[in-house]
C-alpha positions in Angstrom: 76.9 -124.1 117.1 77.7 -122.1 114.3 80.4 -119.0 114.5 77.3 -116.2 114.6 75.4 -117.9 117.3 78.3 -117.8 119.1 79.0 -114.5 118.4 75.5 -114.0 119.5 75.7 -115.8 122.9 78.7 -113.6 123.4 76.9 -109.9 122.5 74.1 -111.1 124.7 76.4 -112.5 127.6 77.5 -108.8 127.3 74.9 -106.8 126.9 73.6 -105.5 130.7 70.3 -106.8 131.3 68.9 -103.5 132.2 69.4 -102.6 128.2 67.7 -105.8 126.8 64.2 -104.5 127.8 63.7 -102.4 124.9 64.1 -104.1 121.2 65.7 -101.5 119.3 68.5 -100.2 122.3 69.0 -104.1 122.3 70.2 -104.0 119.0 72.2 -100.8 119.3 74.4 -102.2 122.4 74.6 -105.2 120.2 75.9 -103.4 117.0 78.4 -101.0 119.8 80.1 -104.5 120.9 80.4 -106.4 117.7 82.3 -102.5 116.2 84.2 -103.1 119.6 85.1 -106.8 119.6 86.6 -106.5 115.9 87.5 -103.3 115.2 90.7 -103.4 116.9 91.4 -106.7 115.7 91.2 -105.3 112.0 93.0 -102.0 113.0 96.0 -104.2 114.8 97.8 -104.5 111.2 98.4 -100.6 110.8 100.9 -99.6 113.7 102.6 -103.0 113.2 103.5 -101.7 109.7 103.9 -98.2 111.2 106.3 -99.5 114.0 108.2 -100.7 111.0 108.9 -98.4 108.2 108.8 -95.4 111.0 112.7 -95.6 112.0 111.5 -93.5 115.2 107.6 -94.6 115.9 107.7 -93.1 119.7 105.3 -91.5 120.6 103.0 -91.3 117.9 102.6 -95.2 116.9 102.4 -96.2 120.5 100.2 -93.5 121.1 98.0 -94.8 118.4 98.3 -98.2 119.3 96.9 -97.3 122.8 93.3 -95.5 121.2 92.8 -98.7 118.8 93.4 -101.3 121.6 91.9 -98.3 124.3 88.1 -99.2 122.4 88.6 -102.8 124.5 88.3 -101.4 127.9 84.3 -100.2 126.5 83.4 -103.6 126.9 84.0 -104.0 131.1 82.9 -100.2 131.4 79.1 -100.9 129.5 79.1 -104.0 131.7 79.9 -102.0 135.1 78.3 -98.6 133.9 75.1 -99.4 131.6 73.0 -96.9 132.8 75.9 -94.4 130.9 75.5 -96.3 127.7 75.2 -93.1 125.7 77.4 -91.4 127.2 80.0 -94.2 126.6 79.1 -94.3 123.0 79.4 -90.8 122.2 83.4 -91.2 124.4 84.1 -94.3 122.0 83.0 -92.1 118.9 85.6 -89.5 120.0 88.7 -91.7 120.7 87.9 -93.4 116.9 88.0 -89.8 115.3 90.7 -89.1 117.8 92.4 -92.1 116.6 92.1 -91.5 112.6 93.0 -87.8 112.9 96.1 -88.4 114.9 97.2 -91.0 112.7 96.6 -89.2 109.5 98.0 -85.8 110.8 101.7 -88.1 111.4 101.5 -90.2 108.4 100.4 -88.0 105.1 98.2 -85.1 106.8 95.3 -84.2 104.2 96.9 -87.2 101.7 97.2 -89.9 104.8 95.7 -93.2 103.6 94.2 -93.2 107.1 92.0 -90.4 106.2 89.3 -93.0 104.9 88.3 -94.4 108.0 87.1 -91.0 109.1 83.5 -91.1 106.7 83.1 -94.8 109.7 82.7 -92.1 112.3 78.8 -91.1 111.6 77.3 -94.5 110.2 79.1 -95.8 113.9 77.1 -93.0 115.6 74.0 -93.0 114.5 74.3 -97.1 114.6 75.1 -97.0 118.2 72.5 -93.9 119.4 69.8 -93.4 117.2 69.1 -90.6 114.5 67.3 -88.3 117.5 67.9 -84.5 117.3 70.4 -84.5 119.9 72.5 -87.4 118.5 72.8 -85.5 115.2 74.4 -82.2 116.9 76.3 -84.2 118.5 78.1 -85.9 115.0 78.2 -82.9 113.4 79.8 -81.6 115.9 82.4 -84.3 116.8 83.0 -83.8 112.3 83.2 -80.6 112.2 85.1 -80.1 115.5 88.1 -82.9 114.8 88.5 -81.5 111.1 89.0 -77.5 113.1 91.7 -79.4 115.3 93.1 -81.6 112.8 93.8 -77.8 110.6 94.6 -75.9 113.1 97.2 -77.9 114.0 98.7 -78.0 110.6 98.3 -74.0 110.4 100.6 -74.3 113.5 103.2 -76.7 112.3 102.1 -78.1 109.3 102.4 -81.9 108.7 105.6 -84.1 110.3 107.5 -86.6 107.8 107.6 -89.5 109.4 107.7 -91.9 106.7 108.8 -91.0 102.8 105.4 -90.9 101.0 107.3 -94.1 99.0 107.3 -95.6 101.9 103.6 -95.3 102.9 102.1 -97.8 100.0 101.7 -100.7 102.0 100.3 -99.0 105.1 97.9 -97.4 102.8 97.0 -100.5 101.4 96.7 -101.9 104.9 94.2 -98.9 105.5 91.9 -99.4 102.7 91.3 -103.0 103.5 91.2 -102.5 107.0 88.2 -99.9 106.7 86.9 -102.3 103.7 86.8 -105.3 106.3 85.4 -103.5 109.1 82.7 -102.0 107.1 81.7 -105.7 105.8 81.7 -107.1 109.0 79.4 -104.2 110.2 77.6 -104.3 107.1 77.1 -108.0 107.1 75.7 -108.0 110.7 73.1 -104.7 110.2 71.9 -106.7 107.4 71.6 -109.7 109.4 69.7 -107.6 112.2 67.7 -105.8 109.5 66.5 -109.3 108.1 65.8 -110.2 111.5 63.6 -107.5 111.9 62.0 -108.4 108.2 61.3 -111.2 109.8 59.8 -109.8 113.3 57.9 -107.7 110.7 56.5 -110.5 108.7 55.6 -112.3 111.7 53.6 -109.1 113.3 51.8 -109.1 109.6 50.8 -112.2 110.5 49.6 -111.5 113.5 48.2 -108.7 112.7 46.2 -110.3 110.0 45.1 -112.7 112.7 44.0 -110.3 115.1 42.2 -108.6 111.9 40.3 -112.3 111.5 39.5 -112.5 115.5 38.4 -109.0 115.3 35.9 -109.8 112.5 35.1 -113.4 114.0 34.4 -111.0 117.5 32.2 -108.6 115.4 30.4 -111.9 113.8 30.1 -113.5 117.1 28.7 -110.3 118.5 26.6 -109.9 115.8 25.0 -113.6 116.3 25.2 -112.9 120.2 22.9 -109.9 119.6 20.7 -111.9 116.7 20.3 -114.8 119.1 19.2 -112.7 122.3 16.8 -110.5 120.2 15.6 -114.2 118.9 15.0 -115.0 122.3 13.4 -111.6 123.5 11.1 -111.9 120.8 10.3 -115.8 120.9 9.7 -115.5 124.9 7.2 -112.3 124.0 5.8 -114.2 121.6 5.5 -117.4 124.0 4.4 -115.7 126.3 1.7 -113.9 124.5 -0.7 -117.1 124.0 0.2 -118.4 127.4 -1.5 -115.2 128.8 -4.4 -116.3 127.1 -4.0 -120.1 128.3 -3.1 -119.7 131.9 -5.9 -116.3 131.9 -9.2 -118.4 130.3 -7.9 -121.4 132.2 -8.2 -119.7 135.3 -12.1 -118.1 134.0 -13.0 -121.9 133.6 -11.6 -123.0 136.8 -13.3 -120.2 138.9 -16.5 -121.4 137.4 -16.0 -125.2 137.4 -15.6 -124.7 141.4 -18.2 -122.4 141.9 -20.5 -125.1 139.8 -18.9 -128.1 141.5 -18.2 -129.7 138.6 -15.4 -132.0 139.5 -14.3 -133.5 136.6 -13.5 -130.2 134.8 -11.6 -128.8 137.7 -9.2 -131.4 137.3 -9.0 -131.2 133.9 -9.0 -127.6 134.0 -6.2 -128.1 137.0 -4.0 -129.8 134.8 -4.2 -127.6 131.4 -3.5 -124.6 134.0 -0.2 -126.5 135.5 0.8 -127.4 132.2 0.9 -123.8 130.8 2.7 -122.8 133.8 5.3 -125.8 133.4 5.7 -124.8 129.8 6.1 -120.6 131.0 8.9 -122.0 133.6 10.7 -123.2 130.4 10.8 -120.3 129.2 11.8 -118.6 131.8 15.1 -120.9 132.2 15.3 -120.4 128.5 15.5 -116.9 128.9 17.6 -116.8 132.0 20.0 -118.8 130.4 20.4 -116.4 127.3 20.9 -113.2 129.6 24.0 -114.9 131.5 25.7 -116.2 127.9 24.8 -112.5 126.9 26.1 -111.0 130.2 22.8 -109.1 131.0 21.8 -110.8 133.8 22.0 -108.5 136.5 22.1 -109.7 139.8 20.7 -107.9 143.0 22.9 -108.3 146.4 21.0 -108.4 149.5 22.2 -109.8 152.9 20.5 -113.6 153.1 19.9 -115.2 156.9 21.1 -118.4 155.3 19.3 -120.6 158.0 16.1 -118.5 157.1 16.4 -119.5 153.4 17.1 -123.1 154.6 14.1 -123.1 156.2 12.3 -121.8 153.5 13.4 -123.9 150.9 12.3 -127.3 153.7 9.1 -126.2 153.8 8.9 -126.1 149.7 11.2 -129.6 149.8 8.9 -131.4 151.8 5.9 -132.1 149.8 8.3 -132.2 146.5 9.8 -135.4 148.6 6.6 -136.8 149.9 5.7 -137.7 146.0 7.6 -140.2 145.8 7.7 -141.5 149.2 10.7 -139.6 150.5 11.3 -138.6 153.8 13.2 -135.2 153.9 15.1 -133.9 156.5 18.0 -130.9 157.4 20.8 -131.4 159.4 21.7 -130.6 162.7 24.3 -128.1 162.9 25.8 -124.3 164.0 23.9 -121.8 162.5 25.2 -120.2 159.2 24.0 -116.7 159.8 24.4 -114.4 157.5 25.8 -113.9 153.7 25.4 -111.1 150.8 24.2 -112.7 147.8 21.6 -112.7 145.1 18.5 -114.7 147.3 15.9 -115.1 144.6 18.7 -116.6 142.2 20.0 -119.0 145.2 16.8 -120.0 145.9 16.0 -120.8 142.4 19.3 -122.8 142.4 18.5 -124.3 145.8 15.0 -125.4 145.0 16.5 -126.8 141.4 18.9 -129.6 143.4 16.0 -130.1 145.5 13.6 -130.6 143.1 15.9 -133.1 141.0 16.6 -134.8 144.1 13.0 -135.7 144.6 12.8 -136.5 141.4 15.2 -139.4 141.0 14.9 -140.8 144.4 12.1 -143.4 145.4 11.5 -144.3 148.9 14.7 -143.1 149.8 16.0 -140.2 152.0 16.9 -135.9 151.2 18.9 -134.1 153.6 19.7 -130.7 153.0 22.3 -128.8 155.2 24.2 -126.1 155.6 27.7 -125.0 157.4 30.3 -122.2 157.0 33.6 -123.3 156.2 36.0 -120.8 158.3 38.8 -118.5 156.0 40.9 -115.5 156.7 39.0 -113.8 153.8 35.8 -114.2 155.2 34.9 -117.7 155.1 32.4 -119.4 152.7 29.5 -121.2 153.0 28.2 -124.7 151.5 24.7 -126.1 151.0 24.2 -129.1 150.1 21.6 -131.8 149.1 22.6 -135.5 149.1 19.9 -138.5 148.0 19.7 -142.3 147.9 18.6 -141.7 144.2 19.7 -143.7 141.5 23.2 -141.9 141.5 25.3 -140.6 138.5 28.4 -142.6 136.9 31.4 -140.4 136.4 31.2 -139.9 132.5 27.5 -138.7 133.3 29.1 -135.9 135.5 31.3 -134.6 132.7 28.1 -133.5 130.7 25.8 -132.9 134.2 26.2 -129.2 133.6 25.8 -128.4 130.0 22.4 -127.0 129.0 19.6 -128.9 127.0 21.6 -132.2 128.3 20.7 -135.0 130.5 22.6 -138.1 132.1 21.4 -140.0 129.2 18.5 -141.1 126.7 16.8 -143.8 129.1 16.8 -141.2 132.2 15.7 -138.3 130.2 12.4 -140.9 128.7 11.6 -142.0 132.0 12.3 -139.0 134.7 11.2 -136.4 131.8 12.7 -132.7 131.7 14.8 -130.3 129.8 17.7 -130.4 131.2 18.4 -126.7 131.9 17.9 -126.8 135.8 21.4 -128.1 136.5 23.3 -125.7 133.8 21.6 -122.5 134.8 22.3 -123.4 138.6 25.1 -123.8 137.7 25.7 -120.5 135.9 23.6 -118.7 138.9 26.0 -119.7 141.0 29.0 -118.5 139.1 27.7 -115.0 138.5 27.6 -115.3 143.0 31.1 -116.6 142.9 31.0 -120.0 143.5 30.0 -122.9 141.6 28.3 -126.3 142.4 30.1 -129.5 142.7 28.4 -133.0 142.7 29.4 -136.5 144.0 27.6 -139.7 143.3 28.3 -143.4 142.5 25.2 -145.1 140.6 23.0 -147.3 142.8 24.1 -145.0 146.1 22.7 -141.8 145.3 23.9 -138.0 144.6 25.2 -135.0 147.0 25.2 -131.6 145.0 27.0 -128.4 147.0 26.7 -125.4 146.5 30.0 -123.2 147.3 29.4 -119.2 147.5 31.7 -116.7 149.3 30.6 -114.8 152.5 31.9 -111.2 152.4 29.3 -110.9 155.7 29.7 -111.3 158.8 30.2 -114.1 161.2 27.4 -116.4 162.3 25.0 -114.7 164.7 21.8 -115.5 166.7 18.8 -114.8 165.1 18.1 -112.2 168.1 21.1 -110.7 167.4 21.0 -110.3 163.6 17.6 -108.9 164.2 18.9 -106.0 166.0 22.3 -106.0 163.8 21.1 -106.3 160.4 17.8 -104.8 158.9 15.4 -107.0 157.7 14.6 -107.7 153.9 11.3 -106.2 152.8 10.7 -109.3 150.7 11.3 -112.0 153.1 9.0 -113.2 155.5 9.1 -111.6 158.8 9.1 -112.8 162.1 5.6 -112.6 164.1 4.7 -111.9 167.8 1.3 -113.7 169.7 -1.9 -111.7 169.2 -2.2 -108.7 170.7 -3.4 -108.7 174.5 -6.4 -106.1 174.1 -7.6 -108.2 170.6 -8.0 -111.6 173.2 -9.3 -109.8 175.8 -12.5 -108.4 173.9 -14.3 -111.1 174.3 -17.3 -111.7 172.2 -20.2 -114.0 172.0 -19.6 -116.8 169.5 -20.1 -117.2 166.1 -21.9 -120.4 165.5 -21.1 -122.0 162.3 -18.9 -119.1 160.7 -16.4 -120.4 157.9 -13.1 -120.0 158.9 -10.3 -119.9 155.7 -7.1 -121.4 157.0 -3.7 -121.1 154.4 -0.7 -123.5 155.2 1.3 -125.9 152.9 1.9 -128.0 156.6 -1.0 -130.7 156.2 -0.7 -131.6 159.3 -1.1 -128.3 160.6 -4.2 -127.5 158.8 -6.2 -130.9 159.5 -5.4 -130.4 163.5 -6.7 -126.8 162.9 -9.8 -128.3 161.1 -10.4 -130.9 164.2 -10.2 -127.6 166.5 -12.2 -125.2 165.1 -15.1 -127.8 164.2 -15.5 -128.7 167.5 -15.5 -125.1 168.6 -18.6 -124.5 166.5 -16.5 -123.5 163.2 -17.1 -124.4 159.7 -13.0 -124.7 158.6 -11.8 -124.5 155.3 -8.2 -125.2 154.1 -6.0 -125.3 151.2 -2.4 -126.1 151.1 -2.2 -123.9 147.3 -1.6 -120.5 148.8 -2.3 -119.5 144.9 -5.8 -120.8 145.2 -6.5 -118.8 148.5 -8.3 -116.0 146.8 -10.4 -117.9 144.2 -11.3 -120.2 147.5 -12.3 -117.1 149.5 -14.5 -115.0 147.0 -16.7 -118.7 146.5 -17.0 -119.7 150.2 -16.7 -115.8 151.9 -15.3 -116.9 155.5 -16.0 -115.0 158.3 -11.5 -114.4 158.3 -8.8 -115.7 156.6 -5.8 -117.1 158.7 -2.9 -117.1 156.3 0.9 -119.0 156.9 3.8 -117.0 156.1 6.2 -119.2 155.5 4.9 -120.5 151.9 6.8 -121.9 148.9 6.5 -119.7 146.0 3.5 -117.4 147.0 3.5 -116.9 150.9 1.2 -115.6 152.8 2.4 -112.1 152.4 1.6 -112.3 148.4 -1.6 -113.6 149.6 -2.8 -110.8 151.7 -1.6 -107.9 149.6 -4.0 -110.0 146.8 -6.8 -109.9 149.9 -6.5 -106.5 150.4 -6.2 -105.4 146.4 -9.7 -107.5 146.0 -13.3 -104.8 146.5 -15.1 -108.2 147.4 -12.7 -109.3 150.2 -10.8 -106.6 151.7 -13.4 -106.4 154.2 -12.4 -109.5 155.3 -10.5 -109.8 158.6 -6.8 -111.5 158.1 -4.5 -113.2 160.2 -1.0 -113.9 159.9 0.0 -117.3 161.8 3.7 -118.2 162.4 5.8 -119.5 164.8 8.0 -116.5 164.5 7.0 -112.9 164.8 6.9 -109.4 163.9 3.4 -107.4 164.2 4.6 -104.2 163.0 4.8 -105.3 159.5 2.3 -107.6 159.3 0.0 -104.7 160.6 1.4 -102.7 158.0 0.7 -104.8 155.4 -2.8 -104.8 156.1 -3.2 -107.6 158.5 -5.8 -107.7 161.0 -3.9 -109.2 163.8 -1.1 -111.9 164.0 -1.8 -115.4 165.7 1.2 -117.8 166.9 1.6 -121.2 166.5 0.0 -123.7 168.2 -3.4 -122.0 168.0 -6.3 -121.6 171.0 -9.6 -121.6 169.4 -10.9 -119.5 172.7 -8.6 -116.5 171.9 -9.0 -116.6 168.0 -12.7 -116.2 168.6 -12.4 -113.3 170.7 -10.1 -111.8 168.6 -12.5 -112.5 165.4 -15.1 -110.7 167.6 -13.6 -108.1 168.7 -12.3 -107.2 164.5 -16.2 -107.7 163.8 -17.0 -105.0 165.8 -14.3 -102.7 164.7 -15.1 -103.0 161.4 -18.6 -102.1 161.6 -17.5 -98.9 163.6 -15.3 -97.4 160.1 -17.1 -99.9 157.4 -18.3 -96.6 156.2 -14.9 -94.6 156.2 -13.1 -97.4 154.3 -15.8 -98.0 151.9 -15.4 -94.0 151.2 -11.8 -94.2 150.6 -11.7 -97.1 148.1 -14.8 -97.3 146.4 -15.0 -98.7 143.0 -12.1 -98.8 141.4 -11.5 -98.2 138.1 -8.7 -99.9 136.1 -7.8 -98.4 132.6 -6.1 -101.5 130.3 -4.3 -100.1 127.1 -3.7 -103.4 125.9 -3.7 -103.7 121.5 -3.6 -107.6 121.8 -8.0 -108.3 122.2 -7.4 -111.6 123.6 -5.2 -109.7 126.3 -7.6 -107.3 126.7 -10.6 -109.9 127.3 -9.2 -112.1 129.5 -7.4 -109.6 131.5 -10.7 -107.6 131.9 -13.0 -110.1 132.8 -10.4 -111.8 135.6 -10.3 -108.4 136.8 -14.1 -107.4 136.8 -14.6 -111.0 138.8 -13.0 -109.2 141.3 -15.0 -106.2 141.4 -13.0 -103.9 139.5 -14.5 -101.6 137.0 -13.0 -101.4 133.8 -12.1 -99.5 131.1 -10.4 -100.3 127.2 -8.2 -98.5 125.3 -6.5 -100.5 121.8 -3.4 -98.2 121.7 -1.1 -95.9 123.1 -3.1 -92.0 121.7 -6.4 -93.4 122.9 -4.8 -94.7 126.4 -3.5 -91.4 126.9 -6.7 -89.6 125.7 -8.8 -92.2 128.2 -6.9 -91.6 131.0 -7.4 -87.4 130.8 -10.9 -88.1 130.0 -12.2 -90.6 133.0 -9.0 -90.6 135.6 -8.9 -93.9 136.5 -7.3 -95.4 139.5 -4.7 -97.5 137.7 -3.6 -97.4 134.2 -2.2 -100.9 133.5 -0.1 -100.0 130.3 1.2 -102.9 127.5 4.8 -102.3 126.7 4.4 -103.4 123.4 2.3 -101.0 121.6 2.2 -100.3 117.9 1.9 -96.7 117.2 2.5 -95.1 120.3 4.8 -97.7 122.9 3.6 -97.6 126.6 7.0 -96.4 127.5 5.6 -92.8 125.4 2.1 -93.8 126.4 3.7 -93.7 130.2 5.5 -90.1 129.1 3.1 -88.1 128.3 0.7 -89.4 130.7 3.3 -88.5 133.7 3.8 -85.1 131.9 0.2 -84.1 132.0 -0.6 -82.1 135.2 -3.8 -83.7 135.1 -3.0 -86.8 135.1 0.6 -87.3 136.8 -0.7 -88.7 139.6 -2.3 -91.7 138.1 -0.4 -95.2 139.4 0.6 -96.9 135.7 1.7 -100.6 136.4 3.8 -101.8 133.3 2.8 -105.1 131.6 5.2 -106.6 129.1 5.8 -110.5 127.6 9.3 -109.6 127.7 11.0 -110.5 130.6 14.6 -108.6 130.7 15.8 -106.4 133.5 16.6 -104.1 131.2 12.4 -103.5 130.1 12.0 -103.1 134.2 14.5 -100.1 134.0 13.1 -98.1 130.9 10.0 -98.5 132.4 10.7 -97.7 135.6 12.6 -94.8 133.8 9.5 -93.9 131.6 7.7 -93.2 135.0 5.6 -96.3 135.7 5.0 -96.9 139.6 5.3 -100.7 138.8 6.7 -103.9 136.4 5.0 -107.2 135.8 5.4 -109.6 133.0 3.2 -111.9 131.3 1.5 -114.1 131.9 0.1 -112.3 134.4 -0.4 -113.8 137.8 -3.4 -112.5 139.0 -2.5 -112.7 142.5 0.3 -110.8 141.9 -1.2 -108.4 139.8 -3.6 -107.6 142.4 -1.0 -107.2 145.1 1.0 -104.6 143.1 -2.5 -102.7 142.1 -3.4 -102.7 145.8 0.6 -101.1 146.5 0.3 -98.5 144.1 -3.1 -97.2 145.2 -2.2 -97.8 149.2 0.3 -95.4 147.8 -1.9 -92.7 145.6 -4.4 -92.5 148.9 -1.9 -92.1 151.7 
């Protein structure tokens, strides 16, 4: 270790630790001890030679001596007292003035060799406290004071001859090289601190610099963030722009392939529809994954009955196993209750596992389950999916989550796939707070868990949440048995009336079938609660008995789209469940609610006794409806046509306009019932088409349903903002379309 480091373990072994915090007091305290450490050292030669050539040196040598060696006792005092450290500096700055004055006053007054040392006084000073405002008042007035003293006192006695000025060479000489040596040492270590600093200096350039480059490699990344998502905006409006047209003319040729029986066609016409839907589900996972990288996916917290979305997600599972020969099952186990979370995004992860699961087993076994894994914060909850799939090897894992990537080349040729289920799950999961985990061996299949924090409550009966918690609005709801006075009307029968019957449970809807044949019925079903309204305007059934508990489109999507439709609103609904809540589903439009399993007795009594009801205020209802007129401003002519003539199938009337001004003109002019606005305009957007339409007096009071290809939360919110009533995207599903047009009108009427 050379001499300086050790002088500079020994400064920083002294220096308190209370005064190391700050940089540049650090390096004041340092420069304080290293004047205090030598100076008397380099001082020690001068009242030796005094002692000498002064035949009588008491007092005045010793009582120099005692200030020169006095500036050691600094060091223990800045150790014990550090909090005084100016305070202590400005003393040691006195006893060194003290300590030349006193000196030269015995030993050559204004001529004392001594006399030199005195210009050390305010480079010491400002070295040890800084150049503030106060610092400098106070050297100035230490200078000017001392220099009053040291005259005064020779006014009063003038100077004492110690020593014969012959005699005074060699402790002059003594002097000069003292103050010479001291002022090197103290040089030489400022300018080893001030290259130090150079060097701090330098390096913070550096960084600097740097942090200039990540700045501008921020900005550039920004910049490509922002080119990338408005790539993707634009690409998914313009993907989604001929899918309209697909999935819309696909749909016009499938109505009329099953209204002509023609077979073939349907299946064809099937499969184009199912392949433009697969292909607008890309995109959508495309797009989703864009607004997490982004950070503009927003997500909306509700409070989920976990064991309801279990149960939602089984009914969905089932025939997704059944494909392949699965059998699915959930496990047995405490309820969950409930959790606050994003429930359209968990079920979308949710269904993703599932739906790889089935996938990639054969013959094999799902489970899905679901427990709550006890913590003081709160707890957390896990559902998982396990398989006896063809399993994952562990360097397959390490990629499992990245997007566009799958296990490898031979899976992704035979299973298919885009590999963006697992990576946006994944991300989903992360914007909730958890994350999903996996665990598989090849040959023995694959669990996947998903982890998400409960910030809820406890697990609770179903009873009990129902009184605890409100229910969501979008969920299904619970149903009770059909009302008493519905049975009770009894009714002769109906011989050979169709009933419609809704359900994705096959089983359900084939016992059903049996039933009501033999009671005199001509049953239809469907398990595709998205073909329920295409299968209802071509086979008009006497009612409609609708499930709620569907995958994807339940049966409350379905009867808002009954109810939306002139030609079947008519029609006599019922909601069947094993669950129940007939305040809502009354609400929603529903003629009744029927439990689970069904009597064929009481459902024709109740089908009666809705018969006659309806022919009492048939006349009131068709008054407040009527025909209703829809007003499209849509620039896009393949839009328009397809959107129009799906529409007039169901018995809307219609009216055009190409662009925002003649929207806005149309809807002053002929008042339709609903405006359904484009987004995208040229001219005039629909978000100013929207604007002035709400700030006409005339004409505020029209329902305007948004339409858009562009699928960001943020279009819902400046259309929302713009006053529309409502927010779909394209493609439009017509179903849902016509629920929401049926909302906003329910709403205009009441």
């Amino acid at each position: 270790m050379s001499a300086l480091s050790r002088l500079e373990a020994l400064t920083d072994w002294l220096t308190p630790d209370i005064l190391k915090a700050d940089l540049d007091v650090r390096k004041r305290v340092q420069m304080f001890l290293i004047s205090h450490i030598f100076g008397p050292l380099i001082a020690t030669p001068i009242p030796i030679c005094l002692a000498i050539v002064d035949p009588q040196p008491w007092p005045h040598v010793h009582i120099l001596a005692a200030s020169i060696y006095g500036f050691w006792l600094f060091l223990p005092l800045l150790k014990l007292f550090p909090r005084h450290y100016t305070a202590l500096s400005m003393l040691s700055i006195c006893n060194l003035s003290f300590a030349i004055l006193w000196g030269s006053f015995n030993y050559g007054g204004t001529s004392s060799p001594f006399l030199v040392w005195f210009i050390l006084t305010p480079l010491l000073a400002f070295l040890y406290l800084g150049s503030t405002r106060p610092n400098r008042l106070f050297v100035l007035a230490q200078i000017f004071g001392g220099m009053a003293i040291f005259y005064a006192c020779y006014r009063l006695s003038s100077f004492p001859m110690h020593v014969p000025v012959a005699d005074m060479v060699v402790p002059g000489v003594l002097s000069v090289l003292g103050a010479t040596t001291y002022t090197f040492v103290m040089a030489a270590y400022y300018a080893n601190v001030v290259d130090s600093q150079s060097e701090l200096m330098r390096e913070i350039e550096r960084h600097r610099d740097t942090t200039k480059m990540l700045i501008d490699a921020k900005d550039d990344a920004e910049r490509a963030n922002g080119a990338k998502s408005e790539f993707l905006a634009k690409m998914s409006h313009e993907l989604r722009t001929p899918l309209n047209a697909v999935l819309g003319y696909s749909e016009l040729l499938l109505e009329e392939a099953e209204l002509d029986g023609r077979g073939q066609q349907i299946s064809d016409l099937q499969k184009i529809s199912a392949a433009g839907k697969h292909l607008l589900a890309m995109v959508n996972d495309i797009l989703d994954i864009s607004k997490i990288e982004a950070g503009k996916m927003v997500l909306h917290i509700e409070t989920i009955d976990v064991d309801e979305l279990v149960s939602d997600v089984e009914a969905t599972a089932r025939p997704l196993a059944a494909k392949n020969a699965n059998s699915f099952s959930v496990a047995d186990g405490p309820k969950v209750g409930l959790i606050q979370a994003d429930a359209t995004k968990l079920r979308q992860a949710l269904y993703n596992l599932v739906s790889n699961a089935a996938k990639f087993t054969q013959n094999g076994q799902i489970t899905l389950s679901a427990k709550r894994l006890p913590d003081a914060d709160g707890g957390w909850i896990e559902i998982a999916v396990a398989d006896t799939g063809i399993g994952i090897s562990q360097e397959q894992q390490r990629k499992l989550f990245s997007s566009f990537t799958q296990a490898d080349a031979r899976i992704a040729a035979t299973y298919g796939g885009t590999g963006l289920g697992l990576a946006l799950s994944q991300n989903l999961c992360r914007l909730m707070g958890g994350s999903i985990s996996v665990e598989s061996e090849p040959g023995y299949g694959s669990r996947f868990t998903i982890r998400l924090p409960t910030p809820i409550s406890r697990p609770v009966e179903i009873g009990a949440a129902a009184v605890a918690e409100p229910q969501r609005t979008d969920a299904p709801a619970p149903v009770l048995p059909l009302q008493p006075e519905l049975l009770a009307a009894a009714a002769p029968g109906i011989q050979r009336q169709r009933l419609l019957f809704v359900d994705d449970d096959r089983n359900f809807l084939e016992l059903a079938e049996r039933l009501f044949r033999r009671e005199g019925y001509e049953p239809i079903i469907t398990d595709a609660p998205q073909s329920a309204l295409q299968v209802a305007r071509t086979v008009k059934p006497a009612a409609i008995f609708l499930d709620i508990m569907m995958p994807g489109f339940d049966g409350w999507d379905v009867l808002a789209a009954v109810r939306a439709d002139p030609a079947l609103r008519q029609t006599p609904v019922f909601m069947i469940s094993i669950l129940a809540d007939r305040p809502r589903a009354l609400q929603a439009g529903a003629d009744g609610v029927v439990a689970k399993p069904l009597d064929a007795s009481k459902v024709k009594a109740a089908i009666a006794a809705i018969k006659s009801s309806r022919i009492e205020h048939s006349a009131s209802r068709k008054a407040g409806w009527g025909m209703t007129l829809l007003l499209i401003v849509e620039d896009n002519p393949i839009n328009r046509d397809v959107l129009g003539r799906r529409l007039e199938r169901r018995g809307f009337a219609i009216r055009f306009a190409e662009d925002g001004p003649e929207g806005v003109a149309l809807a002053k002019a002929v008042h339709p019932d609903v405006i359904l606005m484009d987004i995208g305009l040229g001219e005039m957007d629909g978000y100013e088409a929207t604007r002035r339409i709400k700030a006409d007096r005339e004409t505020a009071d029209i329902p305007i349903i948004a339409l858009t290809a562009s699928a960001f939360e943020s279009d819902r919110t400046k259309a929302l903002a713009a006053g529309c009533d409502d927010f779909d995207t394209k493609p439009v599903d017509l179903p849902r379309l016509l629920g929401k047009i049926g909302a906003v009108i329910g709403h205009a009427l009441s």
